[in-house]
N, C-alpha and C positions, 0 to 999 in steps of 0.2 A: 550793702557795700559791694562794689563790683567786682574788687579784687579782693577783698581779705573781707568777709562779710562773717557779723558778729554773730548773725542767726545760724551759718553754716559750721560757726567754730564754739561757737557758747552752748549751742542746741534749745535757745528760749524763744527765740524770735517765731521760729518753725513751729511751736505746738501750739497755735491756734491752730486749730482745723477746719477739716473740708465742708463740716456739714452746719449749716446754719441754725442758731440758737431757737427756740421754744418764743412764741411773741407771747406769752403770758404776762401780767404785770405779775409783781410781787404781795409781798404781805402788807408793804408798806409800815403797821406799827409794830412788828416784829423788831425786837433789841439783837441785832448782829455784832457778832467778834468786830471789833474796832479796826483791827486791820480790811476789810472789808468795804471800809469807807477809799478806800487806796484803788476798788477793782472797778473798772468802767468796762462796760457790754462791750463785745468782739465782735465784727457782724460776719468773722467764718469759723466760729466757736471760742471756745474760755480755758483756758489750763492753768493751775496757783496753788501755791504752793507757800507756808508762812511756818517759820519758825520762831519761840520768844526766847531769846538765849539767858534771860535772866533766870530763866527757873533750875538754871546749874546751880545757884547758890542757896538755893531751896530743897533741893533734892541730890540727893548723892545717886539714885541710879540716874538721874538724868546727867549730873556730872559725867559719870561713868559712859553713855551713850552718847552725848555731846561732841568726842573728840573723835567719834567714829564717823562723825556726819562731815566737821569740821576739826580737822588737825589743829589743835596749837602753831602758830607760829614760831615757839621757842624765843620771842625776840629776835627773831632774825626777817630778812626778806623775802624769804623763801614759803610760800605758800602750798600744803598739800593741797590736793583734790579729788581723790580716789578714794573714797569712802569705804573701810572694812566691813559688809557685811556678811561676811560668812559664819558668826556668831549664833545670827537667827535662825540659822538652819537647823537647831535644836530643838525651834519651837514650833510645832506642828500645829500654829492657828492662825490661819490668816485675815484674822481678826481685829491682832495684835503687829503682825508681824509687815499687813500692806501697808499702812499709816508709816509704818518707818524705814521700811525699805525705798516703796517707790516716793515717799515724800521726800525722804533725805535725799534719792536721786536729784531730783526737781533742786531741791536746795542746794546740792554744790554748784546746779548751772549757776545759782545767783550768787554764788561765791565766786566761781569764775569768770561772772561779769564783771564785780566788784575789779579782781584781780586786774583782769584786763585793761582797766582802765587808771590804773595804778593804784586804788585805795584797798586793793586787798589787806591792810592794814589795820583800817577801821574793822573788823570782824577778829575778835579772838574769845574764845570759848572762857580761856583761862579767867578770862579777863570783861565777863558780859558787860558791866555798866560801864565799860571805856570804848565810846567811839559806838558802833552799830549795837544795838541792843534786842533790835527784830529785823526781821532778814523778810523779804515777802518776793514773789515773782508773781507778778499779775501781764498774763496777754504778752510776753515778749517783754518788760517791763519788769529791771530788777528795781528792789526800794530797798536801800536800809534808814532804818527809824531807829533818831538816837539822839545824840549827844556829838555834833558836830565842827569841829575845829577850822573854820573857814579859813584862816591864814595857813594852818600845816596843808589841809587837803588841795589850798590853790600853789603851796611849792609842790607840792607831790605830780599834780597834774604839768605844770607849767614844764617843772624839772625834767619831766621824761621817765617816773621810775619805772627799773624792769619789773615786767609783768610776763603772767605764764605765755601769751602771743609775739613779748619781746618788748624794745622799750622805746615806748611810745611817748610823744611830746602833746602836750594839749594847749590849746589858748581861749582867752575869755572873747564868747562871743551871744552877749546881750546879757540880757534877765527874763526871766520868766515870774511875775509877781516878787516873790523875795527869793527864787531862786536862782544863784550865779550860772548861767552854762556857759560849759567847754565842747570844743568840738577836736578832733584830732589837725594838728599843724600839717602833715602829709597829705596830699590832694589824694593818696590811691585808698586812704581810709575815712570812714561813713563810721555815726553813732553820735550819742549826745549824751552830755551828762549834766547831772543840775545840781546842785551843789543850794544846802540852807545849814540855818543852823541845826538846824531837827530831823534831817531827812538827803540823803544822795540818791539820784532815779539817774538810771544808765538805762537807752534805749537806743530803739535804731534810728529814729527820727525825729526833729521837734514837734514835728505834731503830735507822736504817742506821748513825748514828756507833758504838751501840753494839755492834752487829753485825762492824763492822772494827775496832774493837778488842781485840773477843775473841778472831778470827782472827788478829790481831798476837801476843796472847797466849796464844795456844792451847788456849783458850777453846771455840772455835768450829772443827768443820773447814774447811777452804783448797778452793777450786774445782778446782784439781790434782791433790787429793786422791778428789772427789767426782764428778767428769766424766772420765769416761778418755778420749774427745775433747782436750779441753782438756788435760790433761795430759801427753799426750802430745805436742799440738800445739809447748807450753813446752817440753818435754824437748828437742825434734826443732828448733825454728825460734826458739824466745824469749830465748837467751841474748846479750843484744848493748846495746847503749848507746840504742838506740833501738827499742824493740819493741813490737808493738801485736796488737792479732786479737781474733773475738769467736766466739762457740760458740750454736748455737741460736734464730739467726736477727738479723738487725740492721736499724735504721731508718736509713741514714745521712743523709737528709734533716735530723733533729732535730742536726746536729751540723758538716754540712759548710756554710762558705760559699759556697761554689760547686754547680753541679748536679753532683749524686754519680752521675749515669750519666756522665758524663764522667772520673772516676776512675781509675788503669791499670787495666790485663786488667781491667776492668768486664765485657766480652762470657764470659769462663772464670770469672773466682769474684764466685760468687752471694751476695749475704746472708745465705740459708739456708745455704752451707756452714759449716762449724767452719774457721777460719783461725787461723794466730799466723804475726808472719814478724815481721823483726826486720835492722835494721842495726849491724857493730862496725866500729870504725874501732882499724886497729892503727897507731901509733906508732912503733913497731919497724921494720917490715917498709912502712910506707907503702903499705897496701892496707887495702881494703876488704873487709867481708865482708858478704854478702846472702845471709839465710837464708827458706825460705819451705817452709808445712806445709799443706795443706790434706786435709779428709776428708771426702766426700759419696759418699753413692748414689747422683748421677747422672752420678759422673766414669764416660766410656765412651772407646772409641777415639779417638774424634775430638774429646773436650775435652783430653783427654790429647796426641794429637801435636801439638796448637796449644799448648799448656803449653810441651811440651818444643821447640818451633822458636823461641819466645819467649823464656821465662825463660832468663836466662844467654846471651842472644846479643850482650852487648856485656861480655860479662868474660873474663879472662887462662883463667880455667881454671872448667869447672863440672861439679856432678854433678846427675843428675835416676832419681829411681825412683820407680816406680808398684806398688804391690802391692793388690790388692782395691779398696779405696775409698780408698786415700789415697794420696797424692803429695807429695813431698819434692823441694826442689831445693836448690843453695845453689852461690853465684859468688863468686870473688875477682875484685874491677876495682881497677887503680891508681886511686890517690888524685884523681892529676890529670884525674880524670873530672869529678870537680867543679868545675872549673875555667871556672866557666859565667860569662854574664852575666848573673846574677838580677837581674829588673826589682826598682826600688829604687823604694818609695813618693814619688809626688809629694809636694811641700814642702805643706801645709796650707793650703790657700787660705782669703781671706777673707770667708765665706760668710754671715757675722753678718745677718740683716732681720729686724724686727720685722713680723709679721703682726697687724694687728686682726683682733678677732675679730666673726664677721659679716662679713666682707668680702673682698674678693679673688676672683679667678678658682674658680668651682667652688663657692665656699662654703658660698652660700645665706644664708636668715636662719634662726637656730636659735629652735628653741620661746622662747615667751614666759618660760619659768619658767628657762631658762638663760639666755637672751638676760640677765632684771635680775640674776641672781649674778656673771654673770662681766665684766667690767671691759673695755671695749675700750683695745684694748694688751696686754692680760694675758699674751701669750707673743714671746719673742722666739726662732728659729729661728737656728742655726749649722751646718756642714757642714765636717766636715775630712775629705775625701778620702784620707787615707792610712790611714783608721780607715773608710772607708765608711759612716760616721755620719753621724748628724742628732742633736743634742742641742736640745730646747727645753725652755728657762727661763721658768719663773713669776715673772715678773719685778711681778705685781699681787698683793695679797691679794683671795682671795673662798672661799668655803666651796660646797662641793659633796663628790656620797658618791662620782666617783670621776671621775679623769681616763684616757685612752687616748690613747697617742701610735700607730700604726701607718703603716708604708711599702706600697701599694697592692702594687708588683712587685716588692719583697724580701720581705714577707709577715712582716716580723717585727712586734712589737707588746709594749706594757709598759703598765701602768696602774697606777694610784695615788692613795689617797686625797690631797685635798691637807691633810691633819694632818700636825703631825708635822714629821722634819726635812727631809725632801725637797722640793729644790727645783726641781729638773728631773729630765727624763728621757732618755735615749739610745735611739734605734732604728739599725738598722742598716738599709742601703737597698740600692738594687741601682746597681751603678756606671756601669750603661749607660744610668740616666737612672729617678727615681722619683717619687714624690709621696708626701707626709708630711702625713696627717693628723691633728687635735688633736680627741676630742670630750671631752665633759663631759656628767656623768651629774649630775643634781639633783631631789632626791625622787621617783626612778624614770623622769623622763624625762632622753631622751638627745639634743643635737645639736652638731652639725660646728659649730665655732669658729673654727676656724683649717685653713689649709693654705695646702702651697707646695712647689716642685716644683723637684729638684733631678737633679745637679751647677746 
């Protein structure tokens, strides 16, 4: 997208990486996770990430961990996305603890994709067999696999609903085998969405939606098939309710809300390595299972015996093998490991100010030729804290070629023509304290309008 681009704001488009995949075939008769059948080869690496939200109603600690990845919706419109994990910080194994932190990372971007393009609706924890039942991100490629309402999801789209980027209009444009796509009505926005009975794929272009449909049908070969890395990885570490890992190097900047060197065993696995690791949650037997795979040239003695002192030192029973370049672990911990205090987003505060524009701390006076289009009043500024947003509304008409909301110390950013149906925009901030800038672009000059600095 040139102006409002879904990979700079969702952070999924971005984790293919830099460094090009392993040309190994696969196993070929190896039985792979079903979801699996969804991932087509990257040819500048692999990042995916898969959740099965059914198994909340199997398991109560997964209930319990469920709404930390993905917020209830409450019945309303309103979608979180900030995932509580300062819970795990309890548990001193990251064995247990990578599979669900940095996967659930990965899993709200495809919540947020969902969101973005109005069906954030289809996904509620509370509620797994209504609407998205498995959540997957493959290669920039969100998918939810469900139980799909083609007539609700083509008014949602058609309608405009707001979404975390703001509220966007979509129209029907073709098919894809049996799947309907939408593209967004506003010429300054880029993305595709496909729409079946059993399945929604939000992307950045029809060639990737085309791309994972032919992989679904067999069309196209499966990254399992094409990367013996990667397939291996799934073979060894990916079978579970919660599983994630990327092959051929990864950006996690573009995806993680938080600083991604602060992630578990960040200091043992690199970006560059090939990972899959993956959490089950048994019902049965009331334990847990943490499985973890990784394969790199530069595993040696000594990333090895910190592997193996680490992984698995907070579960009942585990195993850990090293052969050449790759390393396999997997732990059973009781349930009641979960049994955390997960910080619980603060209640929304009331953060609503109208900023004039040209004015305020910092401001300035913007050029002459934006100062007479834009309208003093033109934005008003909100902040709900349990979402780490900033939403400002265009609350004035004026014409300009493009608007820019950006957070100075979150570093996120959205722009947008103001044609069209959008009427605000959302940035995301940094919670320790940020500033939210407004500029406006008019017949190629650009200046600061607005700003205001939050919590």
């Amino acid at each position: 997208m040139p102006a409002f681009d879904r990979r700079q704001f969702l952070g999924i488009g971005a984790a293919a990486a830099a460094t090009a995949l392993g040309g190994c075939s696969g196993t070929g008769s190896t039985e792979y996770p079903a979801y699996t059948d969804w991932i087509p080869p990257a040819d500048d690496g692999l990042f995916t990430a898969y959740i099965d939200l059914r198994i909340s109603q199997e398991s109560s600690k997964a209930n319990q961990l469920l709404p930390v990845i993905l917020p209830s919706r409450d019945d309303t419109d309103v979608t979180e996305f900030v995932p509580g994990f300062s819970g795990l910080d309890e548990i001193d194994d990251p064995l247990l603890t990578f599979p669900i932190e940095v996967g659930g990372q990965m899993i709200v971007a495809g919540n947020i994709g969902l969101a973005a393009s109005g069906l954030g609706y289809l996904i509620d924890p509370a509620q797994p067999t209504r609407g998205v039942e498995e959540l997957l991100v493959a290669n920039g490629t969100v998918i939810g696999i469900g139980e799909i309402d083609l007539e609700k999801a083509d008014e949602k789209l058609q309608a405009g609903t707001e979404g975390v980027l703001g509220e966007i209009r979509f129209e029907e444009a073709g098919e894809i085998d049996n799947f309907a796509l939408y593209e967004p009505v506003s010429g300054d926005l880029d993305g595709v969405t496909a729409v079946s009975e059993t399945a929604v794929l939000i992307g950045d272009t029809r060639n990737e939606i085309q791309t994972v449909i032919d992989t679904r049908g067999n069309n196209h070969r499966r990254a399992v098939d094409e990367t013996d890395s990667f397939g291996w990885g799934v073979d060894t570490a990916g079978h579970g309710h919660l599983a994630m890992g990327w092959c051929g190097g990864a950006d996690l900047s573009d995806i993680y809300m938080g600083d991604p060197s602060e992630r578990p065993a960040a200091d043992l696995v690199s970006t560059d390595d090939d990972v899959v690791s993956s959490v089950t949650f048994s019902a049965d037997t009331e334990n847990i299972t943490a499985r973890f795979a990784v394969q790199s040239p530069e595993l040696g003695d000594s990333i090895e015996n910190r592997l193996k002192s680490r992984f698995g030192s907070a579960s009942q029973e585990s195993s850990f093998t090293a052969e050449n370049d790759r390393i396999t672990a997997t732990g059973t911990y009781p349930d009641d490991i979960l049994d955390l205090e997960f910080t619980e987003p603060e209640e929304t505060v009331d953060g609503t100010e109208t900023t004039d524009s040209g004015e305020g701390t910092g401001t300035g006076n913007p050029p002459a030729k934006v100062a007479e289009a834009v309208p003093d009043g033109a934005f008003e500024f909100s902040y709900t804290e349990k979402q780490q947003m900033v939403r400002v509304d265009f609350v004035k008409e004026f014409e300009a070629d493009k608007v820019t909301v950006r957070s100075v110390e979150g570093e996120g950013e959205t722009s947008i023509s103001t044609t069209g149906s959008v009427t605000f925009l959302n940035v995301f901030v940094d919670s320790e304290g940020d500033e939210v800038i407004v500029t406006v672009t008019v017949d190629g000059v650009t200046g600061t309008v607005a700003r205001r600095e939050f919590p």
